[in-house]
C-alpha positions as CSV (number, residue, x, y, z in Angstrom):
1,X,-87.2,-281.5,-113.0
2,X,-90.3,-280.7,-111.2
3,X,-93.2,-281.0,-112.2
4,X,-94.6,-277.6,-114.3
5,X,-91.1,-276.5,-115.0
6,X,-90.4,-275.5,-118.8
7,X,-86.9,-277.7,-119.5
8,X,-84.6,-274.7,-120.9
9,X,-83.4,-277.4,-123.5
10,X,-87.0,-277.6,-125.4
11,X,-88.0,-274.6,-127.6
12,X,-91.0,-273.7,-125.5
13,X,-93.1,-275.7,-126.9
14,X,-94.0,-279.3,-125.7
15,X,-96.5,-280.2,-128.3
16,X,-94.2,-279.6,-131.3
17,X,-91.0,-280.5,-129.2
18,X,-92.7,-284.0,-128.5
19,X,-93.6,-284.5,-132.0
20,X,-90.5,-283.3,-133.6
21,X,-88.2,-285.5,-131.3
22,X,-90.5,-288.5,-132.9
23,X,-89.5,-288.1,-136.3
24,X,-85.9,-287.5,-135.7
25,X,-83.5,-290.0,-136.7
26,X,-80.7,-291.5,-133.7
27,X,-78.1,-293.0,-134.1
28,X,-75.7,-294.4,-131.3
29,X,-72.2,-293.6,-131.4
30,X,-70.8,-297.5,-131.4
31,X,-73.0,-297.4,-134.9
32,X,-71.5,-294.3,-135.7
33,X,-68.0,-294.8,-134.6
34,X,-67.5,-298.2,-135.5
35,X,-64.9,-298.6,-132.8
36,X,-62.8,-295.9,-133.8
37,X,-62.4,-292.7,-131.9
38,X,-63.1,-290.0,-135.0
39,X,-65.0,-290.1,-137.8
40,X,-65.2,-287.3,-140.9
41,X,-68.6,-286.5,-141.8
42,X,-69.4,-284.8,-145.6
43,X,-71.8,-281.7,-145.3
44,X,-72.3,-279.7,-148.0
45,X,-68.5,-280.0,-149.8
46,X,-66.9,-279.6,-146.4
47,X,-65.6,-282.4,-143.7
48,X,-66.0,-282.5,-140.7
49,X,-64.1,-284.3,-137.8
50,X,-66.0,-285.8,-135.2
51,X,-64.2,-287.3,-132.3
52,X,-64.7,-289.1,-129.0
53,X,-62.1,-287.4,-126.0
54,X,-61.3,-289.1,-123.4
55,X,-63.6,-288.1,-121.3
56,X,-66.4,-289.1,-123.5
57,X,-67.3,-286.1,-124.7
58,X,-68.2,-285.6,-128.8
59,X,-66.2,-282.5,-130.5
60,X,-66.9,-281.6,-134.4
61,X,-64.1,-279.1,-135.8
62,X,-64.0,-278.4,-139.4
């Protein structure tokens, strides 16, 4: 992206953007996924499915 260009993915805000990102948490899907190709993930008394297609892609249906 050139330079001065406001990436449509951030907020708006590069300061905060920038220091949120640095608290997050990552984790990579082989650490997630274990070698499998779905996962259920507990949130708030509901699973979820995550999955890996085909094509690489992550969905998450409940």
């Amino acid at each position: 992206m050139p330079s001065g260009e406001r990436d449509p993915s951030r907020s708006g805000n590069a300061e905060s953007d920038d220091a949120l990102d640095a608290n997050l948490r990552e984790y990579d899907t082989k650490t997630l996924f274990m070698g499998d190709r779905e996962i259920v993930i507990n949130h708030a008394g509901s699973a979820y499915r995550m999955k890996i297609t085909k094509q690489g892609k992550l969905i998450l249906n409940k």
